[in-house]
C-alpha positions as CSV (number, residue, x, y, z in Angstrom):
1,X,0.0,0.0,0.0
2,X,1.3,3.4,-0.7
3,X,1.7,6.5,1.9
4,X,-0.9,8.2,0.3
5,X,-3.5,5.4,1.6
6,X,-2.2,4.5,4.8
7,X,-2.7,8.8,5.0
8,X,-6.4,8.0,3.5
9,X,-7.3,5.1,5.4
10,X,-6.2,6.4,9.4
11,X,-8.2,10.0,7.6
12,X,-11.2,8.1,7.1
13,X,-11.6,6.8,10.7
14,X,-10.1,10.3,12.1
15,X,-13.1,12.1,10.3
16,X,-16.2,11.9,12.2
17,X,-18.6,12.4,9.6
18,X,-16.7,8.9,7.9
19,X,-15.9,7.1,11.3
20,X,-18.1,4.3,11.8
21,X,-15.4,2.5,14.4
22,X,-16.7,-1.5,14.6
23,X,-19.5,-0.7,12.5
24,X,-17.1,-0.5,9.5
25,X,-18.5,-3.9,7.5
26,X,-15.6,-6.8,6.2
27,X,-16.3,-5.3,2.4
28,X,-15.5,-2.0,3.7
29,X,-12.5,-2.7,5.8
30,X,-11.1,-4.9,2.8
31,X,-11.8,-2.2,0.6
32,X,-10.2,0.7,2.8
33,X,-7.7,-1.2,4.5
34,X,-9.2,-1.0,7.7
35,X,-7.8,-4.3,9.0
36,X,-5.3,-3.7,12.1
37,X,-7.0,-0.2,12.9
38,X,-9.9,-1.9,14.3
39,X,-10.9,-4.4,16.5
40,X,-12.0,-7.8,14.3
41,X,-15.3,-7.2,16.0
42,X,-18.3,-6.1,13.4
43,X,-20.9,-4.2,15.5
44,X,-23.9,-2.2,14.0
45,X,-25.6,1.0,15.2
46,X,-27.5,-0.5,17.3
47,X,-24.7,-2.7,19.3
48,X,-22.8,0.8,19.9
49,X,-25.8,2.9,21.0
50,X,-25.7,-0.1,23.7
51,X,-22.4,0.2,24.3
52,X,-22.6,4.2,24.5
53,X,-25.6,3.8,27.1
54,X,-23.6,1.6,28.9
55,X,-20.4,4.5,29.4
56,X,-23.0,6.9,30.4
57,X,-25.2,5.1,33.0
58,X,-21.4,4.6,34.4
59,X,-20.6,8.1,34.7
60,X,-21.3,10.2,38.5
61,X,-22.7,13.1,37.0
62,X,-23.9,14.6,34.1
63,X,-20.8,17.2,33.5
64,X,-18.8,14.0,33.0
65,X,-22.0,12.6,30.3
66,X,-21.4,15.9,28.8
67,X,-18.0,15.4,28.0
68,X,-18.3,12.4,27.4
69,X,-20.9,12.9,24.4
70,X,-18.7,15.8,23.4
71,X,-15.7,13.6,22.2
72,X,-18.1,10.6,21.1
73,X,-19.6,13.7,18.4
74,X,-15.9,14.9,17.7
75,X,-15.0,11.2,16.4
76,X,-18.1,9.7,14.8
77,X,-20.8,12.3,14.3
78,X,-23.9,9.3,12.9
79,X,-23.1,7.3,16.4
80,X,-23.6,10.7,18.4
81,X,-26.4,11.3,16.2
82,X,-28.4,8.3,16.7
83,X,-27.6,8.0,20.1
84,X,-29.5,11.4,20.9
85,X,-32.3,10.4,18.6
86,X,-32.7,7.4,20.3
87,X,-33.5,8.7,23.6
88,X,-34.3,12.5,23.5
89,X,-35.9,12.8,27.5
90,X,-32.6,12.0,28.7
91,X,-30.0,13.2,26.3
92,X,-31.2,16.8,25.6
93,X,-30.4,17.8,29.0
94,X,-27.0,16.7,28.6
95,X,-26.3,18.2,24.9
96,X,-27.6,20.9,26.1
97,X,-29.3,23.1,28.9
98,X,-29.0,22.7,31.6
99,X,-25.6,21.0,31.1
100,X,-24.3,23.3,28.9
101,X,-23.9,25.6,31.1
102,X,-20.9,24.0,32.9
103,X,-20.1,23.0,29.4
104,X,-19.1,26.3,28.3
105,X,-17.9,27.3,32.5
106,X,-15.4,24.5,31.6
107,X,-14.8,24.4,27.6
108,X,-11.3,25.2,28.0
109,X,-10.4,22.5,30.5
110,X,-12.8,19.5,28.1
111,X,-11.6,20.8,24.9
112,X,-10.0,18.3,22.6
113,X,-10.8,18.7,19.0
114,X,-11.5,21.3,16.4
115,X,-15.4,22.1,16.0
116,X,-17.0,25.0,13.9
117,X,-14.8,27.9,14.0
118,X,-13.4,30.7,16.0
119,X,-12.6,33.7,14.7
120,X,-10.7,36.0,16.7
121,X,-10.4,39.7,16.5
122,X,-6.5,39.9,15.4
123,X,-7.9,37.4,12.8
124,X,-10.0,40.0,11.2
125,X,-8.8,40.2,8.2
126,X,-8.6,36.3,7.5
127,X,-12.0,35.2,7.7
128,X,-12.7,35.0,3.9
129,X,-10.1,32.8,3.6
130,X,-10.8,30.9,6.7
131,X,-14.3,30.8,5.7
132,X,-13.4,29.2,2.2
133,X,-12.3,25.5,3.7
134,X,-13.5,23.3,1.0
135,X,-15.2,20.9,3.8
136,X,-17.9,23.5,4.8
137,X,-19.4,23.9,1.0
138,X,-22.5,22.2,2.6
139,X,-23.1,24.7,5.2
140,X,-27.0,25.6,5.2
141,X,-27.4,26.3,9.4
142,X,-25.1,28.6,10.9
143,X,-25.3,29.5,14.7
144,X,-22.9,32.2,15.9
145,X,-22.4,33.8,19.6
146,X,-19.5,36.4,20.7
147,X,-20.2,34.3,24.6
148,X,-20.7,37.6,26.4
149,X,-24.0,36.6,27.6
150,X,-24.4,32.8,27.9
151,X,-28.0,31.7,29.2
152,X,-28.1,33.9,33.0
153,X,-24.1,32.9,33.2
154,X,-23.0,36.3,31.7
155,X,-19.4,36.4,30.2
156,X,-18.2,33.0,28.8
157,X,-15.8,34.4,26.3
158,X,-14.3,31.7,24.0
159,X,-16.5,29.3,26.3
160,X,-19.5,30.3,24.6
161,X,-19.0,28.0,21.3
162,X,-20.8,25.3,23.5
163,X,-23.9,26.8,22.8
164,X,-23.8,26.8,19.2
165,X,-22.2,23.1,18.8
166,X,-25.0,22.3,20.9
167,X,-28.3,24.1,19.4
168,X,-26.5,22.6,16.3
169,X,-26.8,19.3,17.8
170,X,-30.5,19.8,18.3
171,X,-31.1,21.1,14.7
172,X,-29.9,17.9,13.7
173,X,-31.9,15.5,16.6
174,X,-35.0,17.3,16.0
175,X,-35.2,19.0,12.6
176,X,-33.1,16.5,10.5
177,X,-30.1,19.0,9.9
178,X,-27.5,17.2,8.5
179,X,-24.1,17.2,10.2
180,X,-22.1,18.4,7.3
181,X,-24.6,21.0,6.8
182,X,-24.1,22.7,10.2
183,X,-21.5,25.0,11.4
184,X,-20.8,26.4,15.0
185,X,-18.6,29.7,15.1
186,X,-17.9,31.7,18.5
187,X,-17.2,35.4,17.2
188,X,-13.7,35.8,20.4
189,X,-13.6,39.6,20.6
190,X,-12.0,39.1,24.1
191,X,-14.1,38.6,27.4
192,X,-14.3,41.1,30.4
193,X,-14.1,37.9,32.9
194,X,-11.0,38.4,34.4
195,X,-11.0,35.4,35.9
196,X,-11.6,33.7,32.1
197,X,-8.1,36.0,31.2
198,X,-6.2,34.7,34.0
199,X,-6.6,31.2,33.8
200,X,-4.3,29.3,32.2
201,X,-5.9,26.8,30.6
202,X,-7.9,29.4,29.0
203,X,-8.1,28.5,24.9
204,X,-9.5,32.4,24.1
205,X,-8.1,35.4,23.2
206,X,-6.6,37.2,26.3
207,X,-8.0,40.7,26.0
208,X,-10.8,42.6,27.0
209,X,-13.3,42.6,24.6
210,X,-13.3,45.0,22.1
211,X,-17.0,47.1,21.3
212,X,-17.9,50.1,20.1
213,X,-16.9,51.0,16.2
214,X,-14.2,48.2,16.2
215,X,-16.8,45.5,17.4
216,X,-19.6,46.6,14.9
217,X,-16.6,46.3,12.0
218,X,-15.4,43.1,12.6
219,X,-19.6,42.0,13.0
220,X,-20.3,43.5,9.4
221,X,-16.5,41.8,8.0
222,X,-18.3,38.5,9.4
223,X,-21.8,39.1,7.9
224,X,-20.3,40.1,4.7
225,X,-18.1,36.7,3.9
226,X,-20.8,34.8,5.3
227,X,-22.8,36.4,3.1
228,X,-20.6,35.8,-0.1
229,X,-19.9,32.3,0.7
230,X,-23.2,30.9,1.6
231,X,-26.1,33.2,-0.2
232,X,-28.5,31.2,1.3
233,X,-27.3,30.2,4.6
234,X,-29.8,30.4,7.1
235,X,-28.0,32.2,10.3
236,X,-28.9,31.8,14.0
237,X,-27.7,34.8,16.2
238,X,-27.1,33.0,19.7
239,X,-26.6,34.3,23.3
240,X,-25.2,38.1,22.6
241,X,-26.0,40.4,25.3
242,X,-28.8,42.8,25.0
243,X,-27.3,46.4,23.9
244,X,-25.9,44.3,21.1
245,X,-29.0,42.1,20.3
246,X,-31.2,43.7,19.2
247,X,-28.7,46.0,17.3
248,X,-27.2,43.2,15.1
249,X,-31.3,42.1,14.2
250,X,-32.5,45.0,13.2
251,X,-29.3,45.6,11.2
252,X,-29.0,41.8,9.4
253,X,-32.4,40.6,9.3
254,X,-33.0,41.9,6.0
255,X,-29.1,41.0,4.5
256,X,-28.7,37.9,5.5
257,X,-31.4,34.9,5.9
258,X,-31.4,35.3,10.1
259,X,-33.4,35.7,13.6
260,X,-32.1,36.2,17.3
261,X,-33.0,33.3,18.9
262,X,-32.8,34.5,22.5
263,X,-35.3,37.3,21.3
264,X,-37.8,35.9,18.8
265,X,-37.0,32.2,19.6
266,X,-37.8,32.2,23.6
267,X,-40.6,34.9,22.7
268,X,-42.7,32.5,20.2
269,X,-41.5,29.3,23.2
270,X,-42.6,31.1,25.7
271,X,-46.1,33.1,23.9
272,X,-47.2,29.4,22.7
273,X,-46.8,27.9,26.0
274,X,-48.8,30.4,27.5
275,X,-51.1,30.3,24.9
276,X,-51.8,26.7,25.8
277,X,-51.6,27.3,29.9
278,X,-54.4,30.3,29.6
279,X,-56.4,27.6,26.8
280,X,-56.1,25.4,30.2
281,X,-57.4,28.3,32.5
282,X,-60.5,28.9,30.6
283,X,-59.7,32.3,29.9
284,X,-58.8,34.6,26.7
285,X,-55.3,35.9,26.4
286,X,-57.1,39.8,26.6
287,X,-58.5,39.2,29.8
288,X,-54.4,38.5,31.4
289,X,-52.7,41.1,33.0
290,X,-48.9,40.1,32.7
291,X,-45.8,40.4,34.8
292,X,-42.3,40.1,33.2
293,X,-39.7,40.2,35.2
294,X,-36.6,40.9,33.0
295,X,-36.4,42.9,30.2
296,X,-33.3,42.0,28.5
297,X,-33.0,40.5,24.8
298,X,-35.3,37.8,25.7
299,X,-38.1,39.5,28.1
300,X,-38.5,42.5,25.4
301,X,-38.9,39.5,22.8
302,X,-41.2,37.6,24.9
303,X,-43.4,41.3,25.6
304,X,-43.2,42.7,21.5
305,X,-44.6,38.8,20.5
306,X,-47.4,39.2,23.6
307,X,-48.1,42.8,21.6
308,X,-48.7,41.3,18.5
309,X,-50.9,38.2,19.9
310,X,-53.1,40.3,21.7
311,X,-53.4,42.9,19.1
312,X,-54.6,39.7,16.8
313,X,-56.7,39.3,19.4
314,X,-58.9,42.6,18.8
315,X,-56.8,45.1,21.2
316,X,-54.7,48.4,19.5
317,X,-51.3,48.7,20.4
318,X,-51.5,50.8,23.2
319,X,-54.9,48.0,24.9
320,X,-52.3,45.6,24.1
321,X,-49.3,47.5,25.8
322,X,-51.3,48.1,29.0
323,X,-51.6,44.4,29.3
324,X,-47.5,44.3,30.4
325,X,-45.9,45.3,33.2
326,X,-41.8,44.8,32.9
327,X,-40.1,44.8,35.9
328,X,-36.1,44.6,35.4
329,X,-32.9,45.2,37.5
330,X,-34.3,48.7,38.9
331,X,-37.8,48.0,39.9
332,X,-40.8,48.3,37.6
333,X,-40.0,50.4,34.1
334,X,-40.9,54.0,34.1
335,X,-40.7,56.2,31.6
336,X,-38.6,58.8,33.2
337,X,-36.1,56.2,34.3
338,X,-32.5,57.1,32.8
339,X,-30.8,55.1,30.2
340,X,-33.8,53.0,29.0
341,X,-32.8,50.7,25.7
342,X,-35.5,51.3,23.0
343,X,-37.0,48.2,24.0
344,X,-37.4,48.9,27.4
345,X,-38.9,52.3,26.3
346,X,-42.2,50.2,24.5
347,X,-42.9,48.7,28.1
348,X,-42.4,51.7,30.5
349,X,-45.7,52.7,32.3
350,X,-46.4,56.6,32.8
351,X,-45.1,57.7,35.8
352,X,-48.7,58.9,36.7
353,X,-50.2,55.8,37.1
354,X,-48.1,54.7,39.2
355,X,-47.8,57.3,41.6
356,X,-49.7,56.3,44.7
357,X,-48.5,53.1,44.4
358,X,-47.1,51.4,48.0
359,X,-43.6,51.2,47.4
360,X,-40.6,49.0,49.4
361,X,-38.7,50.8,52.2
362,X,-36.3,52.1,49.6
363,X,-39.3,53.9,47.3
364,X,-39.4,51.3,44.9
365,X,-41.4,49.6,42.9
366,X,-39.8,46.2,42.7
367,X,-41.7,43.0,42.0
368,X,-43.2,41.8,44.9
369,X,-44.9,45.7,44.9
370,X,-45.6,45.3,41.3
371,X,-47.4,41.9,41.8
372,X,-49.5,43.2,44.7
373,X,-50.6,46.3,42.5
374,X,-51.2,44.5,39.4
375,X,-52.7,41.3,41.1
376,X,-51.4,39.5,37.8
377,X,-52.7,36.1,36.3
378,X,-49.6,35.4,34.6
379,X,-45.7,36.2,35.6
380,X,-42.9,35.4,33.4
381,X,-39.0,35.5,34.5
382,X,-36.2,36.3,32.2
383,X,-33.8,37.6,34.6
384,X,-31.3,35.1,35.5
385,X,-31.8,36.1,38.8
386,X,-32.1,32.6,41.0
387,X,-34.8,32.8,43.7
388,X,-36.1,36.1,42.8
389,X,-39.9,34.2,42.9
390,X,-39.7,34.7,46.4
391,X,-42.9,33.1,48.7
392,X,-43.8,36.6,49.1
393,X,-44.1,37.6,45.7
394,X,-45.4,33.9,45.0
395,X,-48.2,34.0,47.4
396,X,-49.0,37.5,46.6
397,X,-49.8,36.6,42.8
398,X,-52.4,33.4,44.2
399,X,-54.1,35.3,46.7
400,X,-55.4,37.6,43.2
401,X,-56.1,35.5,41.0
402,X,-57.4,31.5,41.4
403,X,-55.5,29.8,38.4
404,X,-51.7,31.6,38.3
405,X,-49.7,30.8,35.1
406,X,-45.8,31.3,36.5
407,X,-42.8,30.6,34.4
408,X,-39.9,31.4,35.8
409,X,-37.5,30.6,32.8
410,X,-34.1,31.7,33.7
411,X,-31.7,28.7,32.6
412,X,-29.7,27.2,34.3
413,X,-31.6,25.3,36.8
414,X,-29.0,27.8,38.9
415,X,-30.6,30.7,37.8
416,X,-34.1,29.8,37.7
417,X,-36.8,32.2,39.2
418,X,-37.9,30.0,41.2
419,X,-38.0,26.0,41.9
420,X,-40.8,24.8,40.0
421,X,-42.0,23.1,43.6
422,X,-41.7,25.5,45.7
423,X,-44.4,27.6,43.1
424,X,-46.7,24.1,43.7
425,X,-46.5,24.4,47.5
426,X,-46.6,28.5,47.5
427,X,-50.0,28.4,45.6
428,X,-51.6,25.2,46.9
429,X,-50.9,23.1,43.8
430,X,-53.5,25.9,41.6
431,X,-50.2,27.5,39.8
432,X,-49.6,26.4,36.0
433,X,-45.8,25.9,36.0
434,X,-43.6,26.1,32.9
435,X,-39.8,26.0,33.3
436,X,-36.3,26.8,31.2
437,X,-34.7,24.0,32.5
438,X,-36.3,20.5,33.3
439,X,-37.1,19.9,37.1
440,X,-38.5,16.7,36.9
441,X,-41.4,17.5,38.9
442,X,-44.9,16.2,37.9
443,X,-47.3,18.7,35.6
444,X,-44.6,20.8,35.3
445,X,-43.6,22.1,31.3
446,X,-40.1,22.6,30.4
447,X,-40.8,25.8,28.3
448,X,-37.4,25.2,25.8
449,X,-37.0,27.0,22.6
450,X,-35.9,23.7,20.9
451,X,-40.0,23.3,20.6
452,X,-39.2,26.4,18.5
453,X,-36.4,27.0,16.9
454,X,-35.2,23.8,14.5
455,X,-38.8,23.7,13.0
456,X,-38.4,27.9,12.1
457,X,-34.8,27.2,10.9
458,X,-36.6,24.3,9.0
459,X,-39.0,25.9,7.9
460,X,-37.1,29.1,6.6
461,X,-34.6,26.5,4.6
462,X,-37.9,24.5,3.1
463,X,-39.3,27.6,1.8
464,X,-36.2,29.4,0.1
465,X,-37.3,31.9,2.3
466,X,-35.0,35.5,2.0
467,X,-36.4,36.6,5.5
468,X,-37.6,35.4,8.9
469,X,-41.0,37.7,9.4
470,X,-42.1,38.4,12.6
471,X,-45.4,36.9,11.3
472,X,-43.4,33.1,11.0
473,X,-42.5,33.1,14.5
474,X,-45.8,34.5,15.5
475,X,-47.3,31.6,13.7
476,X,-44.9,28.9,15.5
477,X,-46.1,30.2,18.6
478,X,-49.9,30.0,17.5
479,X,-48.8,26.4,16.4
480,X,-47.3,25.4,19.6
481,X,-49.4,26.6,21.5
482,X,-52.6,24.8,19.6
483,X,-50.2,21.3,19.8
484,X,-50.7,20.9,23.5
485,X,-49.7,18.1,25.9
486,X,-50.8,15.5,27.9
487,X,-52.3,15.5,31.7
488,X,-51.1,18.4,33.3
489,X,-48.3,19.2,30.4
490,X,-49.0,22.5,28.4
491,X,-46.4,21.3,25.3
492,X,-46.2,17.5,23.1
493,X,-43.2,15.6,25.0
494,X,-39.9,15.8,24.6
495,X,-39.6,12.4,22.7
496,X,-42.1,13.7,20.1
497,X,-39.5,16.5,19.3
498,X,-39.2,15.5,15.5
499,X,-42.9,15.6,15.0
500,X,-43.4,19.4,16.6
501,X,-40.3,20.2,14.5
502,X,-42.0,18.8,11.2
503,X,-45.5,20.5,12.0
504,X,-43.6,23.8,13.1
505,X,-41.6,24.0,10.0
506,X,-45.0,23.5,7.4
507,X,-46.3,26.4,9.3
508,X,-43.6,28.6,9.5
509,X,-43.1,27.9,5.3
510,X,-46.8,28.6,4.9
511,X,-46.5,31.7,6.4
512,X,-43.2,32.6,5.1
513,X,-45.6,31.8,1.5
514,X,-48.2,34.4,3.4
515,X,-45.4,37.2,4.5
516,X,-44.5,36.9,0.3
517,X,-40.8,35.7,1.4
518,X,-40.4,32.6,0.1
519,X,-39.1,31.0,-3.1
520,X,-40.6,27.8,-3.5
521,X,-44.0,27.1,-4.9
522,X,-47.1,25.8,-2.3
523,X,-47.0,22.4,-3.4
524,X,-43.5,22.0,-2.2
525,X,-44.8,23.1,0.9
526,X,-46.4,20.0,2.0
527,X,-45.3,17.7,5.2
528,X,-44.7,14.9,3.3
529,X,-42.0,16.9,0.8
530,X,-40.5,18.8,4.0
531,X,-40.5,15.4,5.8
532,X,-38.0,13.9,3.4
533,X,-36.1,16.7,3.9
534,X,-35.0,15.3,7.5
535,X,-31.8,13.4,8.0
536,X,-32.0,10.3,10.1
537,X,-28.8,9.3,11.7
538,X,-27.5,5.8,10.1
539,X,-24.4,4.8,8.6
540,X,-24.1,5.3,4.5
């Protein structure tokens, strides 16, 4: 055999996309000169999922089944693949939240093998050419985060790029994505955790990060080669913090084939699971007065999507404004409050109706006032503030209203609101409880945007759409919400995650067909031709 194939066959079971380890059949290892490299053992997919199960029911805890499932992806991507597939309930909090979270806390001590791409700031003027690898010509799904503001864990820096490799993961599990079609990238302008800076295992860029004129420069470099090398790329803005959220949205959405997912993906999670909770209730969604505490990227998403379903509902803009009161880091918003982002400025109350308002010992109106004055049906959390559903503010909301609908959605489980129990007790079992992160307590909803967004990003793709409309995500949350659960549940289970993806998708193309967006004709529209658009993990 010549160098050039021992170099092809040892690339073959190095690549994880190729690498099917035992599974490689005797045709194939005669044929590729396999024999040697591998065990004489011939398993199948099925034989390794055992095996895999077997490693991870071995494990102590679940950081470890995290890295774990990190380095089985990084050597043979079908295995991972159908191993997650297999069993969604318990993987999905390992691929992703709430694990994740310590995945990114810790990247640089787990990480092993090259994934997506960074592409650091003193690599500015490279990322054409980096972006040009032959390998990603099949890029369709993009996710990109800078990891300043990763879930309620703030500043992750380099750490971040777990979060896109693992939404990316769940495009594939639950929309069909296929692996060589998806590509994680962590923008590493720097990070301002010093800690992150002075660590020395830490694989970022040492500096603090760099904003202002130079950051919007290198974001618009980015946009553009992404731009010129996949036309049609559909592009998932992940986990930036809010003064630059909303910014990049409003400035790509209409360049570039994208959507915010932290905005308009937890808004159209979070509006369809309410939309099912209040469906529960007996009431309409006009007659809720709503609480959001946190107002943020993702709270001001959640509110602007509660504007628009309430306004389909019958009520103008300013009926359907005066259905929300934001509460964020300062008390409830006011519109002579300093330094209000334009977001916050849609949700601030007149200071007039407010003024004779009982207010804490300080003269604030924080939430526990807020919930007394209001007497809400339904409070939301988006604050990353753990434990900030106190029993006060808790029992405050029941005593007012018979059938509370609390979501305290914060992710991690370290960062939640509140515990999902705790609500149960505080309200005598009445409360309907959705969650960010599962709990594992009975009739409570994990309220997860991966109900959400692989069936949008599916969708989009499906329908050659050139934009994601507002009116596609309202219509994914309109579909959620109408899907339901079972028993207590507001949303389908987790194992039925392909199925919500599939349904989510024909009714974000139909709209995208609706919102005059999209490029493919109606009968291509269809389940059936979207369907068979879904990759199911098996060896070729």
């Amino acid at each position: 055999m010549s160098p050039a194939f021992h170099a092809a066959r040892r690339a073959l079971l190095a690549d994880p996309l190729t690498n099917k380890g035992t599974a490689f059949t005797e045709e194939e290892r005669d044929r590729f000169g396999l024999h040697g490299l591998l065990p004489p053992h011939v398993g199948t997919l099925a034989s390794q999922i055992v095996r895999r199960r077997r490693v991870l029911d071995g494990m102590a805890d679940d950081f470890h089944r995290y890295a774990f499932l990190r380095e089985l992806q990084d050597s043979n991507e079908v295995l991972f693949h159908a191993l997650v597939q297999a069993d969604l309930p318990r993987l999905l909090p390992l691929v992703y939240t709430p694990t994740v979270g310590a995945g990114c806390e810790r990247f640089s001590e787990i990480w092993r093998k090259p994934r997506g791409l960074f592409l650091s700031y003193p690599n500015r003027d490279r990322i054409a050419d980096i972006l040009a690898d032959p390998a990603l010509d099949r890029v369709k799904v993009i996710v990109v985060s800078d990891g300043e503001r990763i879930l309620g864990l703030g500043d992750q820096g380099a750490g971040g790029m777990g979060i896109p490799i693992g939404k990316l993961a769940l495009y594939t599990a639950c929309a069909g994505i296929h692996p060589a079609e998806v590509l994680p990238i962590l923008l590493d302008v720097g990070t301002d955790n010093a800690g992150l800076r002075d660590d020395p295992l830490y694989v970022g860029w040492r500096n603090p990060r760099v904003r202002g004129a130079d950051y919007a420069a290198f974001v618009e470099a980015f946009v553009a080669a992404v731009a010129e090398r996949w036309p049609d790329v559909l592009l998932q803005w992940e986990d930036f913090a809010g003064h630059n959220a909303h910014d990049l949205l409003a400035r790509y959405r209409d360049r570039l084939l994208s959507f915010n997912d932290d905005i308009q993906g937890t808004a159209a999670t979070a509006v369809g699971t309410l939309l099912s909770a209040i469906r529960r209730t007996g009431a309409s969604l006009t007659d809720q007065r709503i609480v959001l505490f946190g107002a943020g990227a993702a709270g001001s998403g959640v509110a602007e999507l509660l504007v628009q379903a309430l306004r389909a509902e019958g009520l103008d803009e300013a009926a359907a404004r005066a259905r929300i009161w934001a509460v964020d880091r300062d008390g409830l918003i006011v519109s002579d409050m300093a330094k209000l982002s334009a977001p916050q400025m849609l949700l601030a109350r007149d200071p007039a109706e407010v003024a004779g308002w009982p207010r804490d010992a300080d003269g604030d109106l924080r939430l526990l006032e807020t919930v007394k004055a209001v007497r809400p049906t339904v409070l939301i959390g988006a604050s990353g503030q753990a434990g900030s559903f106190t029993e006060a503010v808790v029992r405050a909301m029941a005593a007012g209203c018979a059938r509370p609908v609390i979501f305290p959605l914060s992710n991690p489980v370290s960062r939640a609101e509140a515990h999902p129990a705790d609500v149960l007790a505080w309200t005598d079992g009445r409360a309907v409880v959705g969650t960010g992160s599962p709990f594992g307590v009975a009739g409570v909803t994990q309220v997860n945007n991966v109900y959400i967004f692989p069936g949008v990003g599916l969708g989009a793709l499906a329908a050659g759409a050139t934009r994601v409309t507002d009116g596609m995500f309202m219509a994914a949350a309109r579909a959620l919400g109408a899907l339901g659960g079972a028993g207590e549940t507001l949303l389908p289970p987790i194992e039925d995650l392909r199925a919500v993806a599939l349904h989510i998708a024909v009714v974000v193309a139909q709209a995208a067909l609706a919102d005059g967006v999209a490029t493919v004709a109606a009968d291509e529209l269809t389940a059936k031709r979207i369907g068979a658009l879904m990759w199911d993990a098996a060896y070729d």
